[in-house]
C-alpha positions in Angstrom: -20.5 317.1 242.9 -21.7 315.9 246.1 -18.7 317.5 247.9 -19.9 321.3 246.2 -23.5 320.6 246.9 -22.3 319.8 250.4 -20.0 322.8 251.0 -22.5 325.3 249.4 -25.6 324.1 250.9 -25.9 327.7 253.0 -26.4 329.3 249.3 -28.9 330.2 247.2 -26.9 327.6 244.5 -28.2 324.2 242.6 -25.7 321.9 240.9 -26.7 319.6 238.2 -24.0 317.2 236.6 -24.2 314.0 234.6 -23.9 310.8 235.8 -22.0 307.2 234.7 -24.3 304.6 233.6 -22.6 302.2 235.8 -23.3 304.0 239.2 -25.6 302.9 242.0 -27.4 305.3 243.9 -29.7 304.7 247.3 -33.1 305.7 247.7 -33.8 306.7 251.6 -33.8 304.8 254.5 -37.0 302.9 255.3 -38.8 303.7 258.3 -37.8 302.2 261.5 -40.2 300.1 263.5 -41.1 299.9 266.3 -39.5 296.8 268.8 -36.8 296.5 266.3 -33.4 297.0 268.0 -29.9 297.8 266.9 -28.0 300.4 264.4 -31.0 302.3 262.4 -30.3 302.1 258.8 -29.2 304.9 257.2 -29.6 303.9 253.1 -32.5 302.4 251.4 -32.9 299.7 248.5 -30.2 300.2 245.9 -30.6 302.0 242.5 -28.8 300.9 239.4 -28.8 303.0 236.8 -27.1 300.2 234.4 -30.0 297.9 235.5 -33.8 299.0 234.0 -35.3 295.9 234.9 -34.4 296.5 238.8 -35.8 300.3 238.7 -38.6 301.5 240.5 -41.6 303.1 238.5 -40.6 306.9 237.8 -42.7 309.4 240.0 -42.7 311.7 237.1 -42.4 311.4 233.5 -42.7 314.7 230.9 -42.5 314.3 227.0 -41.1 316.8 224.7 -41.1 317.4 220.7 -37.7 318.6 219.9 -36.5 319.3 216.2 -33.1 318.1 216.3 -33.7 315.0 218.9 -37.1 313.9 218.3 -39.0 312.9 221.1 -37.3 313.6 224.1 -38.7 311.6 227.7 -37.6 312.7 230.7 -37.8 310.3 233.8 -37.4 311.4 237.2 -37.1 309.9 241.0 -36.8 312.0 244.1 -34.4 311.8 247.0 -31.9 309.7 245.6 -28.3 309.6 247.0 -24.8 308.5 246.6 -23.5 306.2 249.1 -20.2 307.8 250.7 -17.2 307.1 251.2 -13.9 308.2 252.9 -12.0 309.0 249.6 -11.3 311.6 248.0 -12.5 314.8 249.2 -14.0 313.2 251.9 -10.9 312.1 253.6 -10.7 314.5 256.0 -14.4 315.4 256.9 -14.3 314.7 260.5 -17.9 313.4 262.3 -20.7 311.3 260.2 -20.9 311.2 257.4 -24.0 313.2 255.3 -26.5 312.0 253.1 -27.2 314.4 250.6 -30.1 313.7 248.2 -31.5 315.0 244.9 -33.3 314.2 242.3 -32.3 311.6 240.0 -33.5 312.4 235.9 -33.0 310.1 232.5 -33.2 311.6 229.6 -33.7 309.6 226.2 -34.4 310.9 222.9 -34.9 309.2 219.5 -32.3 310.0 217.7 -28.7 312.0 217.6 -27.4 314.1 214.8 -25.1 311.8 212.4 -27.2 309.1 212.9 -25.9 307.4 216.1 -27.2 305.2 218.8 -28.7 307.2 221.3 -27.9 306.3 225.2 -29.8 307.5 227.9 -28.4 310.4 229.8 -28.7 310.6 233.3 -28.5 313.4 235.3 -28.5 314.4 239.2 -29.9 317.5 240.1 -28.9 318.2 243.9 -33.1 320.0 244.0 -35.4 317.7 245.6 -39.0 317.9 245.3 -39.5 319.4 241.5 -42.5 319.8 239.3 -42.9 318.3 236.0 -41.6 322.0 234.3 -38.9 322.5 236.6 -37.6 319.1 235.1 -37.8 319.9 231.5 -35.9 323.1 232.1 -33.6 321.6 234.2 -32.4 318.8 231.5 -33.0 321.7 228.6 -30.5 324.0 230.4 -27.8 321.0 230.3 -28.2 320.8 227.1 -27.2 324.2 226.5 -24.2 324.1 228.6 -21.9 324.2 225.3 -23.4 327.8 224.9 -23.3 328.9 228.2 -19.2 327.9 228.6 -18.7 329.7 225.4 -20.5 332.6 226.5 -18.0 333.0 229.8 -15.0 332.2 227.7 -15.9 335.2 225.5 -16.4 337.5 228.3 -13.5 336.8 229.6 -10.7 336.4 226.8 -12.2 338.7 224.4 -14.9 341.2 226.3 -11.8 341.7 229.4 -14.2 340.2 232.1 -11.2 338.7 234.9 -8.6 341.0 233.1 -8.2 344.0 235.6 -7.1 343.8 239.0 -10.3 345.2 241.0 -10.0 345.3 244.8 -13.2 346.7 245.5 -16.2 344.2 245.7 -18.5 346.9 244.5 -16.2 347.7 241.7 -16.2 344.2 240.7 -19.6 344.4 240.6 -20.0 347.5 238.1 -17.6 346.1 236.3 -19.7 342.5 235.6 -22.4 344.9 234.5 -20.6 346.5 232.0 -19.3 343.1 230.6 -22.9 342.2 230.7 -24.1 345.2 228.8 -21.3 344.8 226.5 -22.4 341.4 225.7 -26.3 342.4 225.3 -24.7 345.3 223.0 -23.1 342.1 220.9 -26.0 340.1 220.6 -28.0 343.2 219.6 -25.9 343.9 216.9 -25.7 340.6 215.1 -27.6 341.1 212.4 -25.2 343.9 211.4 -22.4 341.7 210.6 -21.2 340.6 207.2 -20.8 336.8 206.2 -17.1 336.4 207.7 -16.2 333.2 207.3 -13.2 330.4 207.1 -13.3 329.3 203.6 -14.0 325.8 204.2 -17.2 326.9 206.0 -20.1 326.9 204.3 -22.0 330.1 203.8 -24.7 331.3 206.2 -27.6 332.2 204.6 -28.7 335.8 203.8 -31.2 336.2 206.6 -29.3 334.2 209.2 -27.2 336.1 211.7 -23.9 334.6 212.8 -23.7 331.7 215.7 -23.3 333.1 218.8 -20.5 331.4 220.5 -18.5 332.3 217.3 -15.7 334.8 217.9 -14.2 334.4 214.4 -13.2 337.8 213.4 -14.1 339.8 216.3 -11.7 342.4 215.6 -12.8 343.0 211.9 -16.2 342.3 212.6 -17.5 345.9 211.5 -19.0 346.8 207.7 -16.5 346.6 205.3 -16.6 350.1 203.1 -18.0 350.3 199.9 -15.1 351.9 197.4 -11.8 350.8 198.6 -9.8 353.4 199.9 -7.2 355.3 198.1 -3.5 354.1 198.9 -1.1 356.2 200.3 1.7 355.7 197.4 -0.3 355.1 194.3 1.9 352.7 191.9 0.4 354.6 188.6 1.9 358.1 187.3 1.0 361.3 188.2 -1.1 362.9 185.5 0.2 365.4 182.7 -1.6 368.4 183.7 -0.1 367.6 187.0 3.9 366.9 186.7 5.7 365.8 189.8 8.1 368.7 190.6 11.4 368.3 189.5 14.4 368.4 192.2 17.2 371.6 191.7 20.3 369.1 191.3 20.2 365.2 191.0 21.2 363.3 193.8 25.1 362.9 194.4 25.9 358.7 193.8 29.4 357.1 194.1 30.4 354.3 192.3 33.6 353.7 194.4 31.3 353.8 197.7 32.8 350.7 199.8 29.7 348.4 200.8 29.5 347.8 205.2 31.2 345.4 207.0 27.8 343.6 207.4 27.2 343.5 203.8 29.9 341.9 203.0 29.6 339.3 205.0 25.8 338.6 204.0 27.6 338.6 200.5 30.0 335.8 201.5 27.7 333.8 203.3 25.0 334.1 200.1 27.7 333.0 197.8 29.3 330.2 196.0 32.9 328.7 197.4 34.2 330.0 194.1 32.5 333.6 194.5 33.4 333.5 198.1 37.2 333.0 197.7 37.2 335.4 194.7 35.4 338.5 197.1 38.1 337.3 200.1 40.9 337.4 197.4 39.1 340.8 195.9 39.9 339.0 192.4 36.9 339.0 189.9 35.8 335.5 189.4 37.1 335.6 185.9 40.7 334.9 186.9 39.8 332.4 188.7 40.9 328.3 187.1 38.9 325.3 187.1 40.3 324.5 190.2 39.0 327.7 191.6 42.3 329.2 192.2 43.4 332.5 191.0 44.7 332.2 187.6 48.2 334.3 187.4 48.1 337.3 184.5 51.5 338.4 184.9 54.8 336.9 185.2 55.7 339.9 187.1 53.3 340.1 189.5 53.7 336.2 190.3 57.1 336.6 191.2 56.1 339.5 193.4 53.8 337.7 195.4 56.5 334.6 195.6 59.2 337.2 196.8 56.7 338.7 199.2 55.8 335.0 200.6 59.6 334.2 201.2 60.3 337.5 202.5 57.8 338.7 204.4 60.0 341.5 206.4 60.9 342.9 202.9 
């Protein structure tokens, strides 16, 4: 995060991220006095975020009433930095090293939904010098976060936001516009929806419009009709005063029709080892034995076949 903050600090662009309760942080450097010699210091007193008893008092402290949290207390301290390193993405930053500060926020609330322990949160704003409501939004809009990634995913995989190839900056631009109208249009509408649900959700309530980060049933989102339509083939009768018309000559069928080449072998793949030697043999399984073999009828035409198997020239 410090690398970003770094790297975009000639925009118009604020990064907030959450912190481990383990880190340590430095407040700034003291101020150098006069008649003391050698390498000016370039990082204050630490700051332990795993250690309350060890933290200064907090320059600013806001309370808020929330329904789902309880009392929610934000603590604040100014110009706070990380100490740097050369790891990472800062292995290959050639000169000094920077100190980049912010503004260091814990947030702790009563209680969590499903009765859990609630930790503090701490959070690093890369902002320094804020106001008491610049804080409270600033912690407010990270809580929020879950909507505002769900609101990108859906203009991009459903609402087509990084799906065609634009060249032109400007074009890009008219584009996200559209997208953005498209989404306004959605959030407009929501009230216009139906109840569609998985069934094991539970059922919104009458008045309640739909979540929105919820893309379930986008695509058959729209009213359903009141009569259900006609089907194309209805399975019922035609009625007696009107008689389906009746064709000149009945359609030619052929009982000795010989099935396809791949119907038969669907048929002997599908059946028994019994069936299948007795459709190979073209014998009906009725002359077949218990062994499964094909049960002579005739003296005569058993000695056929034998004189046919001993002569087969003949």
């Amino acid at each position: 995060m410090c690398r970003l903050t770094y790297l975009l600090a000639d925009l118009p662009v604020q990064l907030l991220g959450r912190l481990r309760s383990d880190r340590v942080l430095c407040s700034p450097a003291p101020t150098r006095e006069d008649g003391i010699v050698g390498r000016p210091l370039r990082h204050g007193a630490a700051f332990a975020l795993a250690d309350p008893d060890a933290q200064p008092t907090a320059e600013m402290t806001t309370t808020t009433e929330t329904t789902r949290y309880g009392t929610a207390t934000a603590r604040a301290w100014d110009r706070l930095h990380p100490r740097l390193t050369r790891r990472g993405t800062w292995t290959e930053h050639t000169g000094v090293l920077p100190i980049i500060e912010g503004t260091l926020i814990r947030l702790q609330v009563d209680h969590l939904p499903g009765q859990r322990d609630p930790k503090p949160l701490w959070l690093w704003w890369s902002r320094t010098d804020p106001t008491e409501p610049e804080v409270d939004r600033c912690w407010q809009a990270f809580l929020r976060r879950f909507d505002l990634e769900h609101t990108f995913r859906l203009c991009k995989q459903t609402l087509g936001w990084t799906r065609p190839k634009i060249r032109d900056p400007a074009a890009g631009d008219r584009w996200t516009w559209l997208i953005i109208t498209a989404h306004t249009q959605l959030r407009l509408a929501r009230g216009l929806t139906n109840d569609l649900r998985r069934p094991w959700e539970r059922p919104a309530q009458p008045t309640a419009s739909p979540p929105p980060g919820s893309v379930g049933g986008f695509a058959t989102s729209a009213r359903r009709p009141r009569c259900r339509p006609a089907h194309r083939n209805p399975p019922t009768r035609a009625p007696a005063d009107h008689p389906a018309p009746a064709t000149a000559t009945a359609p030619h069928t052929s009982e000795s029709a010989k099935p396809s080449n791949q119907t038969q072998r669907r048929r002997l793949r599908t059946a028994t080892p019994v069936k299948r030697q007795a459709e190979s043999a073209r014998v009906p399984p009725e002359a077949l034995d218990e062994a499964g073999l094909v049960r002579e009828l005739d003296p005569r035409v058993a000695a056929g076949r034998a004189a046919r198997r001993h002569h087969p020239a003949a």
